[in-house]
C-alpha positions in Angstrom: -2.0 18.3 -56.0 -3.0 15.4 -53.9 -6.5 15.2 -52.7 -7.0 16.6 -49.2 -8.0 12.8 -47.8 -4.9 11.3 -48.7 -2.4 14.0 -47.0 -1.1 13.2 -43.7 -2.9 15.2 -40.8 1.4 15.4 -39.1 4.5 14.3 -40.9 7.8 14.1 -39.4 10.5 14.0 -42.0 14.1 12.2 -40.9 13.4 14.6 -37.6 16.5 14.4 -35.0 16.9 16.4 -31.8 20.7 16.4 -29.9 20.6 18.4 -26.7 24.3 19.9 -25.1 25.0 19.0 -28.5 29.9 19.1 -28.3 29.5 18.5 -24.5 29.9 15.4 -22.3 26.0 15.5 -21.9 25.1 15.1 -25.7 22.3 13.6 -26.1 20.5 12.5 -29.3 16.9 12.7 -28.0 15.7 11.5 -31.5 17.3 10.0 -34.2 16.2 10.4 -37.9 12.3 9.8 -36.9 10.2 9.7 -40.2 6.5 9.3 -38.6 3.1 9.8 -41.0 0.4 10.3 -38.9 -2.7 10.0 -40.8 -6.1 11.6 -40.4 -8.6 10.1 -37.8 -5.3 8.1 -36.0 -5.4 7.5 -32.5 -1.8 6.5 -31.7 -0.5 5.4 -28.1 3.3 6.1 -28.5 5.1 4.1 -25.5 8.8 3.8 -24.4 11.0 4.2 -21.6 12.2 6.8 -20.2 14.5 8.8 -23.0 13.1 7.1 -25.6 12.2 10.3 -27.1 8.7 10.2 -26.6 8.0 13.4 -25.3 10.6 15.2 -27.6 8.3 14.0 -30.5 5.7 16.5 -29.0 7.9 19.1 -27.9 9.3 19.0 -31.8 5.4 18.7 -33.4 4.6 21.7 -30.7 7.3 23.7 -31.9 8.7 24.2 -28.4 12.2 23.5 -30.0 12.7 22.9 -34.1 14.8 19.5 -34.9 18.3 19.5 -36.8 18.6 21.1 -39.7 17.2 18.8 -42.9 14.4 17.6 -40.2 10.8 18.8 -40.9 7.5 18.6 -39.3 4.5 19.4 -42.0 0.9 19.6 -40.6 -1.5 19.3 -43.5 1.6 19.8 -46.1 2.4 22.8 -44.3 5.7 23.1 -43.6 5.4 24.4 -39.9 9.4 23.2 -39.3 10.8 27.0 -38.2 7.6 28.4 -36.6 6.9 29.6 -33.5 5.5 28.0 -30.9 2.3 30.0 -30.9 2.0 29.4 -34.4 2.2 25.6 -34.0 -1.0 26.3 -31.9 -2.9 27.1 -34.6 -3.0 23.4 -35.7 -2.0 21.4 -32.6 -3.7 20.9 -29.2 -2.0 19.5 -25.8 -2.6 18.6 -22.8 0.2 18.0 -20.8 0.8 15.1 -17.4 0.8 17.9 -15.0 -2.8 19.1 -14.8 -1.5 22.6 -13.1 0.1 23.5 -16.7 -2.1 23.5 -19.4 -4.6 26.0 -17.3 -4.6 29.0 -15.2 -5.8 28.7 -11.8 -6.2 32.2 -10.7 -8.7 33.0 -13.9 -12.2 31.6 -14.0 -12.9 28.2 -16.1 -14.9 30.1 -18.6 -11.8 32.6 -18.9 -9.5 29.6 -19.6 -11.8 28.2 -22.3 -11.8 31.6 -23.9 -7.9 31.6 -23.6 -8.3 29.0 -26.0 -10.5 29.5 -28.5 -7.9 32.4 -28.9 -5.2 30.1 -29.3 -2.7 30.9 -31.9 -4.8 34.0 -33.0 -3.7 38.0 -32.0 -5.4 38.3 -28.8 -7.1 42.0 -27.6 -6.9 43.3 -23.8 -10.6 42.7 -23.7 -12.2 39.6 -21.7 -13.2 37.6 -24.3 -16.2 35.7 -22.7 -19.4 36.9 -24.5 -22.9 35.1 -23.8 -22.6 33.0 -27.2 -19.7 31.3 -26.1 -20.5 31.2 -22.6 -23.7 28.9 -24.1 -21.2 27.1 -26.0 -18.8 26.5 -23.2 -21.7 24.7 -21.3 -22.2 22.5 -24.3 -18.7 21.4 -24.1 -18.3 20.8 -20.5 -21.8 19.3 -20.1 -21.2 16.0 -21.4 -18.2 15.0 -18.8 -20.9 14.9 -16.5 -18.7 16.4 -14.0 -20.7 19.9 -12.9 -17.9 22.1 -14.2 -20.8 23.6 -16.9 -22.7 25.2 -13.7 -19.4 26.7 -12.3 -18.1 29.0 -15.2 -17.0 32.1 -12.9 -15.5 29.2 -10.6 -11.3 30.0 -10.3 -9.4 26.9 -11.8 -7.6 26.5 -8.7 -11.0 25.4 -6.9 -10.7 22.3 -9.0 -9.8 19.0 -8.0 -6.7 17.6 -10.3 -9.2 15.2 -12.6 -11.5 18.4 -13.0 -8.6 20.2 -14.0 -7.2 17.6 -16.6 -10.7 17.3 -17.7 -10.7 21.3 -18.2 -7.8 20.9 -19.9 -8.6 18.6 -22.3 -12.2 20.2 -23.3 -9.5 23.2 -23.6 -7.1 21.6 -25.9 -10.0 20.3 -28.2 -12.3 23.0 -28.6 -11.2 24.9 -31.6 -10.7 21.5 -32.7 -7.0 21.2 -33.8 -5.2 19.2 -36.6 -4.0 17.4 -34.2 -3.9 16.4 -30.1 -1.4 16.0 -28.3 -1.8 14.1 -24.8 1.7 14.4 -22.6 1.5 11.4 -20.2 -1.8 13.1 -19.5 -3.2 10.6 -16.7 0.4 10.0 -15.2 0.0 12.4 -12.3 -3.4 11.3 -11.5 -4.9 8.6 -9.3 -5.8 5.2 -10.8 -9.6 6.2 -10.1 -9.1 9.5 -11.7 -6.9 8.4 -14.1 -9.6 6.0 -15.4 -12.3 8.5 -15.2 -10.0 10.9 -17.2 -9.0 8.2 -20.0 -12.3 7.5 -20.5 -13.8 11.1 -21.1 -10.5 11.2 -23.4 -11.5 8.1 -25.4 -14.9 9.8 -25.6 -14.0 13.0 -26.9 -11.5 11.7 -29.5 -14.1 9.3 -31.2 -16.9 11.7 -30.9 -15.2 14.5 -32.8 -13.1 12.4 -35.0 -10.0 14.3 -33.5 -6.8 13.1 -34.7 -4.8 12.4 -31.5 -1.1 11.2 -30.5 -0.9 10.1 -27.0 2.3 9.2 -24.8 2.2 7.0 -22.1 4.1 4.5 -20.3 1.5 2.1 -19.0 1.3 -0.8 -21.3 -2.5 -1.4 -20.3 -3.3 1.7 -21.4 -1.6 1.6 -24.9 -3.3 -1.7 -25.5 -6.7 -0.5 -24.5 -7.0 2.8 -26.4 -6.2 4.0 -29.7 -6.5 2.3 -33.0 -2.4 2.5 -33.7 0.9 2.0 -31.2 4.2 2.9 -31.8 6.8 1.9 -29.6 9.8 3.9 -29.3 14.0 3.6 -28.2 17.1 5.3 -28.2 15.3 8.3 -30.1 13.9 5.4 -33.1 10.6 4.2 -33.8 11.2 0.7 -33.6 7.5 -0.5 -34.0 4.7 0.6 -35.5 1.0 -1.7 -35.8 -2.6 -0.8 -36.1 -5.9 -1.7 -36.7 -6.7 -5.5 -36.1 -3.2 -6.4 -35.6 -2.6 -3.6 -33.0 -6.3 -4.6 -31.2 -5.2 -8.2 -31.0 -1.5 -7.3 -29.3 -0.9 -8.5 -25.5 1.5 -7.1 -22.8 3.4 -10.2 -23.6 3.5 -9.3 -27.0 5.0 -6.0 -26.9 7.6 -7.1 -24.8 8.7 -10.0 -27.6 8.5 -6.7 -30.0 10.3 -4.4 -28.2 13.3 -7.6 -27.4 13.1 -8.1 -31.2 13.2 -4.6 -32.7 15.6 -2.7 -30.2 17.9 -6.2 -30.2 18.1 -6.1 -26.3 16.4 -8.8 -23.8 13.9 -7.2 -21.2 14.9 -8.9 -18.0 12.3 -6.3 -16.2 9.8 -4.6 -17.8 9.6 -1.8 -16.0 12.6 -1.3 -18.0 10.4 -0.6 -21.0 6.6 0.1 -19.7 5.0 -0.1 -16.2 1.6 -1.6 -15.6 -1.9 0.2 -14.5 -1.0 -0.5 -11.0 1.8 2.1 -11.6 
């Protein structure tokens, strides 16, 4: 048996996805991915749209399973056929609209008690004791944003960065195998946006969270993370980290993406779009 530090924290095993699979509309969202994601990886996955990006996540979530011979194993467990609310058990999301990943009728100390219940049996009792009420104030304190004086505060009082904030303290505090961030700044303003990616760069690093982020801005995938892989027509086409990765310019990926997919990028929206969108 290997030792624990050399297994993968996520594998993805020759996964492919078709949707309206015998129709006119077949699609083959992915296409034979085989992805090791490794303990401690911060990877910025980028691509354009139907790329597959987010059907990577939707697969590792467990929202749908891939193909038949396809796997996804989180920690060498093979997680392939669960649930969705079993995935939860090891995986954490926060997701680009900041409305979904919270509840905004309950309170935000009921939403962080929603989950730390995550993929467990849940009672019909509120679950907010004063132990964790301490330790949600320890969690929110330190995005210096207020939200730990405003516990009994209804989510829907919050402003959209308070919210994705929420969210991600949320997604992060039973502190999963791994964390996956769905365009997660898309939605927001660029001053939010930044505020939010920062407090995101913060929390990774602190806690040494393993964390698989999708996003379109090329600025962003440049700036953050210690890994990128690029993505197209349902293939990873790209994959470079640590010094090489941290040394990459937007002109850069651009000759990767030209070289790897075997297409010319007369606009590069076509691919990626910059911070200013």
């Amino acid at each position: 048996m290997p030792d624990d530090k050399h297994i993968p924290a996520l594998r993805m095993v020759d996964v492919s996805k078709i949707f309206a699979r015998k129709t006119l509309d077949e699609v083959k969202a992915l296409d034979g991915v085989s992805l090791d994601i490794n303990e401690g990886d911060y990877i910025c996955m980028i691509g354009s749209n139907g790329s597959g990006k987010s059907t990577c996540l939707n697969v590792i979530a467990g929202v749908f399973p891939p193909e038949r011979g396809g796997k996804i194993l989180i920690k060498d467990n093979d997680v392939t056929n669960l649930p969705e609310y079993q995935h939860a058990k090891y995986v954490g999301r926060v997701w680009q609209d900041p409305s979904v990943g919270t509840c905004a009728r309950l309170t935000i100390e009921e939403n962080l008690s929603m989950a730390v219940l995550r993929g467990r049996t849940r009672g019909l009792h509120k679950a907010v004791s004063k132990s964790r009420r301490t330790s949600f104030k320890e969690a929110l304190e330190p995005l210096g944003m207020g939200l730990e004086n405003r516990l009994t505060a209804p989510v829907g009082t919050l402003s959209g960065g308070q919210r994705q904030a929420l969210s991600l303290i949320m997604a992060t505090i039973t502190r999963p195998v791994v964390l996956l961030l769905d365009e997660h700044v898309a939605a927001l303003d660029p001053k939010t946006a930044q505020i939010v990616m920062e407090l995101t760069d913060m929390v990774v690093h602190r806690d040494n969270i393993t964390a698989l982020m999708v996003t379109h801005n090329m600025e962003i995938a440049l700036r953050y993370g210690s890994r990128l892989v690029m993505m197209h027509k349902g293939k990873c086409i790209f994959d470079v980290a640590g010094a090489r990765k941290a040394g990459l310019t937007i002109p850069d990926l651009m000759k990767a993406f030209e070289k790897e997919a075997g297409e010319m990028l007369h606009d590069d929206s076509t691919l990626l779009v910059s911070a200013a969108g």
